[in-house]
Structures are given as C-alpha cells and as structure tokens.
C-alpha positions as CSV (number, residue, x, y, z in Angstrom):
1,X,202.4,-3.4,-15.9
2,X,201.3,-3.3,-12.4
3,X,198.8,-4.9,-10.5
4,X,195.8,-3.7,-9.4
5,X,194.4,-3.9,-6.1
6,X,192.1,-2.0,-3.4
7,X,193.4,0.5,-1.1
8,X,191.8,-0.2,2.2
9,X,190.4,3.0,3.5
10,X,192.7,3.5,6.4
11,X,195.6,3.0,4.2
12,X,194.4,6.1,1.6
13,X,193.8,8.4,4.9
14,X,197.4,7.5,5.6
15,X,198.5,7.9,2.3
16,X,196.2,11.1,1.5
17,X,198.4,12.2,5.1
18,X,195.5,12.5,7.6
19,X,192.8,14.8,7.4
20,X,192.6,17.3,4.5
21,X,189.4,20.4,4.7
22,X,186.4,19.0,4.1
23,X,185.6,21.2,1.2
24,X,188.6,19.8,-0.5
25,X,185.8,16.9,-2.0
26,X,183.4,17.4,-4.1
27,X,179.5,17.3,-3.1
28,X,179.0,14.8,-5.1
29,X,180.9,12.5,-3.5
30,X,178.9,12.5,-0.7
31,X,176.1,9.9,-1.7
32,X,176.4,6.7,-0.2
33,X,173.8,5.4,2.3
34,X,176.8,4.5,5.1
35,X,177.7,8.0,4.8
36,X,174.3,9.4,5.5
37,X,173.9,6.7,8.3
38,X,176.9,7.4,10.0
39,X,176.6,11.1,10.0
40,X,173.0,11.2,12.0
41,X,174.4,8.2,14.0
42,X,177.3,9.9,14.9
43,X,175.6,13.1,15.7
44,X,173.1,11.3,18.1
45,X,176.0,9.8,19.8
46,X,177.8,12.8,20.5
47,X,174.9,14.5,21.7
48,X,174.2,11.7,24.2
49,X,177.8,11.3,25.2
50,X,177.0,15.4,26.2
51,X,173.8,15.3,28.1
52,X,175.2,12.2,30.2
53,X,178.6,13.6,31.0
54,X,177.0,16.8,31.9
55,X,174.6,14.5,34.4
56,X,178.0,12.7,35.7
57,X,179.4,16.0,36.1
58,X,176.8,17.3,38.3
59,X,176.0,14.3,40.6
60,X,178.8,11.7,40.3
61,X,180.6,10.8,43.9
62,X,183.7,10.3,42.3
63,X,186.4,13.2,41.4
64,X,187.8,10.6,38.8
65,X,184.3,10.1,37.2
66,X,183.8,13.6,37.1
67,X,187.5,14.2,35.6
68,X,186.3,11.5,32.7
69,X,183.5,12.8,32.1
70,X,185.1,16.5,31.2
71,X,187.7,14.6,28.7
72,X,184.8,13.0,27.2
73,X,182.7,16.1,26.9
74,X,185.9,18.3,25.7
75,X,186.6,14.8,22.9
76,X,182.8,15.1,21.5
77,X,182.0,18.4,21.5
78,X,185.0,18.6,19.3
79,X,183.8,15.9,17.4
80,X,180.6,17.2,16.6
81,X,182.0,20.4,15.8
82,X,184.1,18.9,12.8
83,X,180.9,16.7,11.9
84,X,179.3,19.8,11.6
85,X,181.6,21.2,9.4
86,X,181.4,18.2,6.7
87,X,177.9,18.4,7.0
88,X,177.4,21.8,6.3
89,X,180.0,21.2,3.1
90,X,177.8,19.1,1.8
91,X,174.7,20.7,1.9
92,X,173.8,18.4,4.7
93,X,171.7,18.4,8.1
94,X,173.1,17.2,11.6
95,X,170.5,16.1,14.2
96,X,169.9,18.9,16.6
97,X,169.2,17.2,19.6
98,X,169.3,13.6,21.3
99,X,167.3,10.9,20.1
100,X,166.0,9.4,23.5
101,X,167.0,10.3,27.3
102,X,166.9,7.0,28.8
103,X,169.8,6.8,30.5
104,X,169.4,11.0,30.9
105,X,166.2,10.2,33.2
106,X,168.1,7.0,34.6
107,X,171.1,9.0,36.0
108,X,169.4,12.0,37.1
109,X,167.7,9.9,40.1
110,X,170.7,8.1,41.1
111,X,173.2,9.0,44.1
112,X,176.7,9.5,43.1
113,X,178.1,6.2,43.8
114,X,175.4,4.2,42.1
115,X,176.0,7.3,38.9
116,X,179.3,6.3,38.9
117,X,179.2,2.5,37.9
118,X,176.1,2.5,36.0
119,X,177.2,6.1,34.3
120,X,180.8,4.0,33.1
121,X,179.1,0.7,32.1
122,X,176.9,2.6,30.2
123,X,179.2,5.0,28.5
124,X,181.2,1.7,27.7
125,X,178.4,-0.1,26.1
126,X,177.4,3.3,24.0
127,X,182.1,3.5,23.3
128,X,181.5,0.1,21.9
129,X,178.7,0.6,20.1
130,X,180.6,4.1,18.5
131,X,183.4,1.8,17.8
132,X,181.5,-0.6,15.6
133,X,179.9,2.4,13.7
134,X,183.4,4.3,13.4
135,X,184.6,0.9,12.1
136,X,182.0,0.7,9.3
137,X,182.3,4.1,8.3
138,X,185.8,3.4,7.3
139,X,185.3,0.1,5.7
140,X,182.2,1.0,3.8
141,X,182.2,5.0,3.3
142,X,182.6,6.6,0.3
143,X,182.7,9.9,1.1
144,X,186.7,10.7,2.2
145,X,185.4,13.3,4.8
146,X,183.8,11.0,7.0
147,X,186.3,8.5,6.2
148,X,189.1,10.9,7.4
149,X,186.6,11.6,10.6
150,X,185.9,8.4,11.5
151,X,189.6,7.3,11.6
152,X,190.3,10.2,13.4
153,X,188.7,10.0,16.1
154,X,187.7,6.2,16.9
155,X,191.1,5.7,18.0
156,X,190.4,8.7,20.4
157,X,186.7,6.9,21.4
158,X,188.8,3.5,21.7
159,X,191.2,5.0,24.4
160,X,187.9,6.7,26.4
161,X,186.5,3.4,26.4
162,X,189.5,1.8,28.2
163,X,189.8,4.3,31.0
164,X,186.2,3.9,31.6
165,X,186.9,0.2,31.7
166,X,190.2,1.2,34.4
167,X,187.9,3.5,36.5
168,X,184.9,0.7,36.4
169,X,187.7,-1.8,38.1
170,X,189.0,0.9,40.6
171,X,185.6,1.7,41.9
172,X,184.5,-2.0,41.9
173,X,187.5,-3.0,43.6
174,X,188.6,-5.3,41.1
C-alpha cells in the first residue's frame, strides 16, 4: 500500500506534460470562485497591459521602451487570446474592455522621457501584482485550464517584469 499525498498543482501540469486543449475538461469542472476571479482579473490585466503599451508605443523617448512595450503587447494579446478560448469552453464571459484608465489618462499627457520611467514603474507594479494572481491561480484553482494558463504564462510575465526592472536602471542611470 502506498501513501497518499497532494500533487501540488505545478507538479500535475508537469506531470499532465504542459498544456492539454481546453475542451479536454469537463464544464463542470469549472466552478470554483478562484477560477472565476482569476479569469476577469486576468482579462482586465491584459487589457490594461494593451492600452498602456499602445500609449508607450506612441509617445515613449526611448527605442528600448518602445521595443518592450511591443514584446509585452505581442505576450498579452496572446494571452488573452488563449483566455478566451477557456472561457468560451466553458460557457463563460471575458471582460470586454478595461476596468479603469488611470494610468491611460496619466501617460497620455506625459513627454517621452517622463513616459518612460513612470510607464516601467508602473508596468512593474501591475507584473507584480499579475504575478501574485498567477500564483494563486495555481495554488488554489480547480479548474486544470487555468491552472495550465496560469503556469504558462507567469513565468513569461516574471521575465517581462525583470527587463522592465533592467531598462528602469539603464534610463535612471543606476
């Protein structure tokens, strides 16, 4: 006889090797109140992640900024693509636009140079902030589609967050 124990939910996207189609789980699996959080959460974050890089895109001083803020773009409009799709398997809505425009209006009125250390900080603070979510989504999801999501790409937001970080020290001088 074996024992028994809990397979963290990294380990079973690991051992379930990475992520499967989402209609390969059943609808019903799809009821827990991190999973609903995390979906709308997640959506909203993308969707801000796209209306500032496409600001930073537009105005920032810096070709590097600018660069980043592509990546980041390319990374989330992927992302929310594949939300979609898990969504829609379950019978379930995505957000369809921001939440706020804070930093939107914030940005738009800047000059490039002053864009392109508030636009990182910011985009840093919003990575971490993705990161904790992403975290909980694996630790307390039920639903292996969002589960496989999540651990796909916060390792992806993780990495984004430490180039900003390495451009915020370049154009700082640090």
């Amino acid at each position: 006889m074996f024992p028994t124990q809990t397979i963290p939910p990294l380990c079973l996207f690991l051992l379930l090797g990475g992520c499967a189609e989402t209609n390969d789980y059943p609808m019903t699996s799809y009821r827990n109140a991190t999973d609903l959080q995390f979906q709308t959460a997640a959506s909203y974050d993308n969707f801000d992640v796209l209306n500032d890089g496409t600001i930073a895109v537009q105005v920032a001083a810096s070709a590097a900024v600018r660069d980043y803020a592509v990546e980041l773009m390319t990374d989330r409009r992927a992302a929310q693509a594949a939300l979609k799709k898990i969504a829609d398997s379950v019978n379930q809505q995505l957000p369809q636009q921001p939440e706020s425009g804070d930093l939107d209006r914030l940005l738009v009125g800047l000059p490039g140079s002053a864009l392109d250390t508030i636009y990182l900080r910011e985009t840093m603070m919003d990575q971490d902030s993705a990161i904790t979510l992403y975290r909980n989504e694996i630790a307390n999801g039920s639903y292996v589609g969002l589960i496989h999501y999540a651990a796909l790409y916060m390792p992806l937001i993780v990495s984004r967050r430490g180039k900003a970080d390495s451009l915020l020290r370049v154009l700082e001088g640090h």
